[in-house]
LUMVO-314751 format. One record per atom (N, C-alpha, C): atom name; residue in one letter; residue number from 0; x, y, z. Coordinates in nm, 2 decimals. Example, Ala and Ser with C-alpha at 12.3 -4.5 7.8 and 13.67 -1.06 7.14 Angstrom:
BEGIN
atom,rest,nr,x,y,z
N,A,0,1.32,-0.57,0.78
CA,A,0,1.23,-0.45,0.78
C,A,0,1.32,-0.33,0.78
N,S,1,1.28,-0.22,0.71
CA,S,1,1.37,-0.11,0.71
C,S,1,1.29,0.00,0.79
//
This chain:
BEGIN
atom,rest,nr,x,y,z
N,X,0,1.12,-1.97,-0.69
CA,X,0,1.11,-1.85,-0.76
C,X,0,1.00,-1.76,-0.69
N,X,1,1.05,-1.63,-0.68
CA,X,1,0.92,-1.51,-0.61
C,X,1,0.82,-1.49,-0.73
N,X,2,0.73,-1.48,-0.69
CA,X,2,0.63,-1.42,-0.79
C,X,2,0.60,-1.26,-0.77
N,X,3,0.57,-1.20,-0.84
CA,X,3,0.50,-1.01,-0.83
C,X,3,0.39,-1.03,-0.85
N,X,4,0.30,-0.99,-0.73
CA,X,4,0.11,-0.97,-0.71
C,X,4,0.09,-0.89,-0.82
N,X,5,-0.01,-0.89,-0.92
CA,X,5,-0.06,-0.82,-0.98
C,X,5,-0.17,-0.72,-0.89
N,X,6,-0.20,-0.58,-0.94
CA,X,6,-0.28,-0.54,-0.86
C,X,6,-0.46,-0.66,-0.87
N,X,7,-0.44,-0.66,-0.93
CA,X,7,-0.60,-0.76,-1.01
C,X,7,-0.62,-0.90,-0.88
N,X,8,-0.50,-0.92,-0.88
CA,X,8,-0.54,-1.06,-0.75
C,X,8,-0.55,-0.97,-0.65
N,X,9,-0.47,-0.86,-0.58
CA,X,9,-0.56,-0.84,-0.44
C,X,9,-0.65,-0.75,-0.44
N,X,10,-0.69,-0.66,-0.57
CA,X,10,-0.83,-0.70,-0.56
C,X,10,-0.97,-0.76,-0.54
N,X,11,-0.93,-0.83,-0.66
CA,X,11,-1.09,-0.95,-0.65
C,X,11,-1.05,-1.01,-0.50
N,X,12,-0.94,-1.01,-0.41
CA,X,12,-0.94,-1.07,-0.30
C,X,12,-1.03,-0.99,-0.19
N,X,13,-0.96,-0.89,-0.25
CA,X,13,-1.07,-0.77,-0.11
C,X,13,-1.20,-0.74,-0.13
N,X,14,-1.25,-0.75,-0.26
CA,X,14,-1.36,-0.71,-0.28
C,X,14,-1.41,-0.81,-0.33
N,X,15,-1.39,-0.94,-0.35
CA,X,15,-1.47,-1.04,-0.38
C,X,15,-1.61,-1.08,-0.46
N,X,16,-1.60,-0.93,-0.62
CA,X,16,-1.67,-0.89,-0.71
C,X,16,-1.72,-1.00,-0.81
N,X,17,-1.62,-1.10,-0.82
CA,X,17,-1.61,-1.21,-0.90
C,X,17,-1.59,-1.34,-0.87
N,X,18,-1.65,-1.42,-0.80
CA,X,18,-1.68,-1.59,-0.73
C,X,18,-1.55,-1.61,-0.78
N,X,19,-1.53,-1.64,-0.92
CA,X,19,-1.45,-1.71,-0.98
C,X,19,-1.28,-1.68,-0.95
N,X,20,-1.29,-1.55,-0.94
CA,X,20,-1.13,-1.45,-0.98
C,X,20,-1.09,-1.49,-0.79
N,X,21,-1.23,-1.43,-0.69
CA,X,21,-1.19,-1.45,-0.57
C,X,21,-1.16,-1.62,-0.53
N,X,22,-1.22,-1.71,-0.54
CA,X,22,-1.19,-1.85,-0.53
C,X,22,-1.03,-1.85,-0.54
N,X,23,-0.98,-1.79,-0.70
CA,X,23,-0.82,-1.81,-0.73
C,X,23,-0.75,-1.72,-0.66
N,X,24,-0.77,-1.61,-0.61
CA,X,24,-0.69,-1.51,-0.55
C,X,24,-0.70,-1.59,-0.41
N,X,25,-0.80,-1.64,-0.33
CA,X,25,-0.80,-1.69,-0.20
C,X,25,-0.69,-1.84,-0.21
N,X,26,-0.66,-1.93,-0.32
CA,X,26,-0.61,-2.05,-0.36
C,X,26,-0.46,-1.98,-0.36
N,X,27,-0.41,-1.88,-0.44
CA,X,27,-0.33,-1.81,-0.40
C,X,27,-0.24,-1.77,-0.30
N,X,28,-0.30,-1.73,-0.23
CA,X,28,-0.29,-1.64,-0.09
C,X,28,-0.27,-1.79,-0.01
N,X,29,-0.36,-1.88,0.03
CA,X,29,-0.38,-2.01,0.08
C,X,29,-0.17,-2.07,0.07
N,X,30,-0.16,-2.10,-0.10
CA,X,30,-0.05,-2.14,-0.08
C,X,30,0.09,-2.06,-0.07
N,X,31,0.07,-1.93,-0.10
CA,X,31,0.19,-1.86,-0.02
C,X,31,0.21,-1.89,0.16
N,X,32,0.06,-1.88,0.22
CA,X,32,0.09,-1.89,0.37
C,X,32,0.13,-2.00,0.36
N,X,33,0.09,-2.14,0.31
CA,X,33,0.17,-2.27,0.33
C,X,33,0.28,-2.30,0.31
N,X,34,0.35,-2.20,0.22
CA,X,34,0.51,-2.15,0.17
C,X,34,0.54,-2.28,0.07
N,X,35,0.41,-2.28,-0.02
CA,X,35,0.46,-2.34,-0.15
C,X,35,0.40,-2.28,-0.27
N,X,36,0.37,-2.14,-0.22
CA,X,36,0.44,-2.02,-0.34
C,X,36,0.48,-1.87,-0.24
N,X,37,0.61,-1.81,-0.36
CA,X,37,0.67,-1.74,-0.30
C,X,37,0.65,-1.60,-0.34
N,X,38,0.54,-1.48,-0.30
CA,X,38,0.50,-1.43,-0.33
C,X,38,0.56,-1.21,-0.29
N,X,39,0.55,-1.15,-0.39
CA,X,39,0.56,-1.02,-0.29
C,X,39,0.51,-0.90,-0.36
N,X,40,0.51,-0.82,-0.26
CA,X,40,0.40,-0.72,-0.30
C,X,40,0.49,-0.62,-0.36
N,X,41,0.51,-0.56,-0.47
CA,X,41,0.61,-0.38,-0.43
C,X,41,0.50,-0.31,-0.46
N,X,42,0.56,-0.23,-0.39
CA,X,42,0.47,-0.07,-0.34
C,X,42,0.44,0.03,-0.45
N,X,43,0.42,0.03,-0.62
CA,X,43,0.38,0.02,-0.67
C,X,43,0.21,-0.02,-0.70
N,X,44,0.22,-0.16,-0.66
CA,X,44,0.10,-0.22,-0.69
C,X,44,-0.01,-0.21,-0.57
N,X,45,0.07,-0.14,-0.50
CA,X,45,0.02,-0.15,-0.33
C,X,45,-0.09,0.03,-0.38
N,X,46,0.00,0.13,-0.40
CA,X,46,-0.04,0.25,-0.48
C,X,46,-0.16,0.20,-0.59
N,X,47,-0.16,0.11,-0.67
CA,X,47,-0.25,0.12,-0.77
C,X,47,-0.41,0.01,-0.70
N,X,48,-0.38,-0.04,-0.62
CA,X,48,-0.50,-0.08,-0.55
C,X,48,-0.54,0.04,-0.46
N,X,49,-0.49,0.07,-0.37
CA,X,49,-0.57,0.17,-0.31
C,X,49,-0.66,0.28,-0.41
N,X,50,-0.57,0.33,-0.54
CA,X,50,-0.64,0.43,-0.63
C,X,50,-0.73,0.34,-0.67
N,X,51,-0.76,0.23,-0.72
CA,X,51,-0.86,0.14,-0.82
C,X,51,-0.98,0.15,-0.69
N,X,52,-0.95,0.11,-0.56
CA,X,52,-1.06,0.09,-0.42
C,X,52,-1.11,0.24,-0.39
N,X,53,-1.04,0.33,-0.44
CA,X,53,-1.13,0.46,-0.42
C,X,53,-1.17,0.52,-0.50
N,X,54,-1.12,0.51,-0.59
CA,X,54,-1.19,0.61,-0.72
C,X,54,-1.30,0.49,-0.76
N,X,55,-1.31,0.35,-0.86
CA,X,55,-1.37,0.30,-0.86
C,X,55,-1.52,0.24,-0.79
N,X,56,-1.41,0.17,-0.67
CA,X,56,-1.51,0.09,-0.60
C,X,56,-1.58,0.19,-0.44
N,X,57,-1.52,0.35,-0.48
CA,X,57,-1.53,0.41,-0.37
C,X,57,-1.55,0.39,-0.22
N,X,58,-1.44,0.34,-0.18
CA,X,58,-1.41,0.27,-0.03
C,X,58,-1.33,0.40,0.02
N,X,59,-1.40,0.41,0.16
CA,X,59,-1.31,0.48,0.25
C,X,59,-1.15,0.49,0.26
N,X,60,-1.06,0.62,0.29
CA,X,60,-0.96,0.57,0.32
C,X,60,-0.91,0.49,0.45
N,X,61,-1.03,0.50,0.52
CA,X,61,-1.02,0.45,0.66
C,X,61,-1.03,0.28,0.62
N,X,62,-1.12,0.24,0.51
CA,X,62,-1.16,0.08,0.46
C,X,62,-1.05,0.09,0.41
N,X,63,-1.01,0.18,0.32
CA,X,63,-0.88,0.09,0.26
C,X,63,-0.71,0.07,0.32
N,X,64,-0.70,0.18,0.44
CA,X,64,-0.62,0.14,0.49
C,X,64,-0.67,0.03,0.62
N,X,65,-0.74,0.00,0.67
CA,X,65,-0.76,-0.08,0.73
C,X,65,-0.74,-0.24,0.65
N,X,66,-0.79,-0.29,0.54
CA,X,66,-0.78,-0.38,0.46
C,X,66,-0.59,-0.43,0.42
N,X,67,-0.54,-0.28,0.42
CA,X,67,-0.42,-0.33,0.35
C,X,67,-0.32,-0.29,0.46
N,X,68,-0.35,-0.27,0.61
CA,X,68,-0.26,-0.29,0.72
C,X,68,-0.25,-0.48,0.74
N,X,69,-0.37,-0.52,0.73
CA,X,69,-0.40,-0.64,0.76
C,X,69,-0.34,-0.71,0.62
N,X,70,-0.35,-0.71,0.50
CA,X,70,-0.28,-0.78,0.43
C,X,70,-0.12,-0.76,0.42
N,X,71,-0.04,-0.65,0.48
CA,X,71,0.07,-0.63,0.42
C,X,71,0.14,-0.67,0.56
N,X,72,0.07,-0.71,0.67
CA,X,72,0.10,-0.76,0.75
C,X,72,0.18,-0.89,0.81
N,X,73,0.16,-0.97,0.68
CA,X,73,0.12,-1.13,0.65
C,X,73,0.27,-1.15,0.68
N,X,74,0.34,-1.22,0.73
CA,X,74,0.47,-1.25,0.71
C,X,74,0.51,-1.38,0.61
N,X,75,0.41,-1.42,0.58
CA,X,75,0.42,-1.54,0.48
C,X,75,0.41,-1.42,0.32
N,X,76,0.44,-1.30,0.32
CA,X,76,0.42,-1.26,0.22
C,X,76,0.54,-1.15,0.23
N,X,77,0.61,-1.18,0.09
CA,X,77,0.73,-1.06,0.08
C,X,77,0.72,-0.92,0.03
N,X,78,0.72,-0.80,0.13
CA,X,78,0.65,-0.67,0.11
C,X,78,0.76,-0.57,0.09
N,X,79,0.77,-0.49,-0.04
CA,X,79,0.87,-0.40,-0.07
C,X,79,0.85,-0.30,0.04
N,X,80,0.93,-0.25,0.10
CA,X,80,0.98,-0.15,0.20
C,X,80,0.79,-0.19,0.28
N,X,81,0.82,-0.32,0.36
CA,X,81,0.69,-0.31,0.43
C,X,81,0.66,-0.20,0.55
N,X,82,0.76,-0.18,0.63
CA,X,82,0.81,-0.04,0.74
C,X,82,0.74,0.11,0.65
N,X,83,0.76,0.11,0.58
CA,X,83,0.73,0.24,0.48
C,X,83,0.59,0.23,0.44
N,X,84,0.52,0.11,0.40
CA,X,84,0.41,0.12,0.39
C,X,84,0.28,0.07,0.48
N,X,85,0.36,-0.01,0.60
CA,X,85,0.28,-0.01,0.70
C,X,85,0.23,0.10,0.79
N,X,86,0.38,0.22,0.81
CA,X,86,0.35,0.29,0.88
C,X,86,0.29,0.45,0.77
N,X,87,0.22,0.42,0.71
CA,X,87,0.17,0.53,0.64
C,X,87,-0.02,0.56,0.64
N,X,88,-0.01,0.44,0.71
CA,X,88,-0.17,0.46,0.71
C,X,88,-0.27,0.55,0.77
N,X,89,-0.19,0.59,0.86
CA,X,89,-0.26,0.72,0.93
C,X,89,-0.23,0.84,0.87
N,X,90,-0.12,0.90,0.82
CA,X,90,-0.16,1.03,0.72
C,X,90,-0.28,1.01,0.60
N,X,91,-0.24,0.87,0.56
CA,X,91,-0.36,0.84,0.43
C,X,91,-0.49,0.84,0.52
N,X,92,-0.54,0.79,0.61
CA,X,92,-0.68,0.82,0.70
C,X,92,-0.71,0.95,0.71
N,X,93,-0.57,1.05,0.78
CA,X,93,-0.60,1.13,0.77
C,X,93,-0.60,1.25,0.65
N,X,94,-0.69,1.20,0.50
CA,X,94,-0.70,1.20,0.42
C,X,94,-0.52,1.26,0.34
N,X,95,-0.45,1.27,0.36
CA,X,95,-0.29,1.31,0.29
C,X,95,-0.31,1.17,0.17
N,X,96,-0.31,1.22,0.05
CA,X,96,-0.29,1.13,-0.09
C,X,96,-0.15,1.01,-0.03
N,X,97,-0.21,0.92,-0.13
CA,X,97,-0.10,0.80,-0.11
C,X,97,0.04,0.78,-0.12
N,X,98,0.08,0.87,-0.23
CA,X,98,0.23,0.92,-0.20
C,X,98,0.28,1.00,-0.14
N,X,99,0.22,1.08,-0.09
CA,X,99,0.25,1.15,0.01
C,X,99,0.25,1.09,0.14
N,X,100,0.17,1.06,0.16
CA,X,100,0.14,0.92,0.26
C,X,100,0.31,0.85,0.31
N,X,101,0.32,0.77,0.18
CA,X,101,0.42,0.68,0.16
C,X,101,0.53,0.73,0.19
N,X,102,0.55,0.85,0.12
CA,X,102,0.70,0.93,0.15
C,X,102,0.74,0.93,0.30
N,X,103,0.67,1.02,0.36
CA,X,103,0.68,1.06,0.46
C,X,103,0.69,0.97,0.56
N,X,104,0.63,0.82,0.58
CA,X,104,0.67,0.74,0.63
C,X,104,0.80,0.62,0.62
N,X,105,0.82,0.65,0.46
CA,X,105,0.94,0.61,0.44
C,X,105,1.04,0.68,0.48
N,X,106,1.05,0.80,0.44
CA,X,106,1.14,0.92,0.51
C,X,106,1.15,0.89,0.64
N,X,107,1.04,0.89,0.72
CA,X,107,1.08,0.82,0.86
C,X,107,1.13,0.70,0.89
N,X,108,1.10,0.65,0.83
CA,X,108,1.18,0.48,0.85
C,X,108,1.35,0.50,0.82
N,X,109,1.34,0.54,0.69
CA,X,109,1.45,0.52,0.64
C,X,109,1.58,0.66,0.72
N,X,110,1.53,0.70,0.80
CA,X,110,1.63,0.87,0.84
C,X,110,1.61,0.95,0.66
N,X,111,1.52,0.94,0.57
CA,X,111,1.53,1.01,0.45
C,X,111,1.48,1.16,0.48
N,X,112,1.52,1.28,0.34
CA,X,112,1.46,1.41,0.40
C,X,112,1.33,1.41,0.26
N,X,113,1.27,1.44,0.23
CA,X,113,1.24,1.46,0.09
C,X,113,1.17,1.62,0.09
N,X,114,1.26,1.66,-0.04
CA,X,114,1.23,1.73,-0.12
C,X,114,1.14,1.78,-0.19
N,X,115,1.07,1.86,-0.16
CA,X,115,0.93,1.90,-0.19
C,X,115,0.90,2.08,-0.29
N,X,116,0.84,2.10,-0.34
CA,X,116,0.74,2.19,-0.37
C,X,116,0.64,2.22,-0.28
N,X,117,0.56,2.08,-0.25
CA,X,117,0.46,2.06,-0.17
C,X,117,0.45,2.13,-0.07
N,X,118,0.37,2.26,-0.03
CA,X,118,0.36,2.30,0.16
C,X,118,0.35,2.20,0.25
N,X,119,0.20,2.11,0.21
CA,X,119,0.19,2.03,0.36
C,X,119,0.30,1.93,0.36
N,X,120,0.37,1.91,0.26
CA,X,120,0.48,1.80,0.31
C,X,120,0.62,1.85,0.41
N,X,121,0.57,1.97,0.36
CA,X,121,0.69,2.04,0.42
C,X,121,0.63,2.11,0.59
N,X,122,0.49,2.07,0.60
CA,X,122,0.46,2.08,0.71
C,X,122,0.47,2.01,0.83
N,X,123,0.51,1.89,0.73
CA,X,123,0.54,1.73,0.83
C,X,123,0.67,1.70,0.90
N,X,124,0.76,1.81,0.86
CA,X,124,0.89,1.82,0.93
C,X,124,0.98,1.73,0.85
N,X,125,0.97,1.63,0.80
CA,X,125,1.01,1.60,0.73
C,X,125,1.06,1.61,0.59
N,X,126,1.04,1.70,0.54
CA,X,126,1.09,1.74,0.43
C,X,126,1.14,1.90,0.38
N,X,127,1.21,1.92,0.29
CA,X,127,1.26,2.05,0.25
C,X,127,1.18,2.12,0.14
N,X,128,1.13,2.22,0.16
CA,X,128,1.01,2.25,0.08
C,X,128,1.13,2.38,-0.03
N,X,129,1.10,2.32,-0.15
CA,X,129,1.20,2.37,-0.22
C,X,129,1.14,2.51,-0.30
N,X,130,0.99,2.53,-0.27
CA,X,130,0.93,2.64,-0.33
C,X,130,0.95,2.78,-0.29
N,X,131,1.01,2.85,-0.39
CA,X,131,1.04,3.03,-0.35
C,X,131,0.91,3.09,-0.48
N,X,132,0.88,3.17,-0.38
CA,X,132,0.80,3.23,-0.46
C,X,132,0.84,3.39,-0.52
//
């Protein structure tokens, strides 16, 4: 059976706030890479850690995407559209919000166009900026 990461385990994993919570989130992680648990991330939960690491725990977006290139990396771990959220890390460094972020690399991954309001998204070439003023 796959399990779904709550945001709360890769948390306390990255930030290691709590002995107790990090011990079991590392026990975790331990037996997914040994492939006797079957674990995966969706992109979702991937969005609500990065918001909890910066608003909260105020980490860089440069810390936080550097932290979660290297966990989503893992091949012992099953990652919703990993292509889409691997390759998004550089708009988010270069401060662009996390969905926005996301889109636009998924858009590239996937040949997608997306549909926007948004100017700067519609600056990135990839999208159709649907706003008449």
């Amino acid at each position: 059976m796959t399990n779904i990461i709550d945001t709360n385990i890769i948390l306390r994993y990255l930030v290691g706030d709590s002995e107790i919570l990090y011990k079991k989130s590392v026990d975790i992680f331990k037996k997914a890479e040994a492939g006797e648990l079957s674990l995966i991330i969706k992109v979702v939960v991937v969005a609500e850690v990065c918001f909890v690491l910066e608003s909260f725990y105020k980490k860089t977006p440069d810390e936080i995407a550097t932290s979660m290139e290297v966990l989503l990396s893992q091949k012992w771990l099953k990652v919703e559209d990993r292509k889409g959220l691997l390759g998004m890390w550089t708009n988010y460094r270069n401060k662009l919000h996390f969905v926005d972020s996301y889109l636009l690399s998924s858009a590239k991954e996937n040949k997608y166009k997306i549909l926007t309001f948004d100017k700067d998204l519609d600056k990135k070439q990839l999208s159709q900026n649907l706003f008449t003023e």
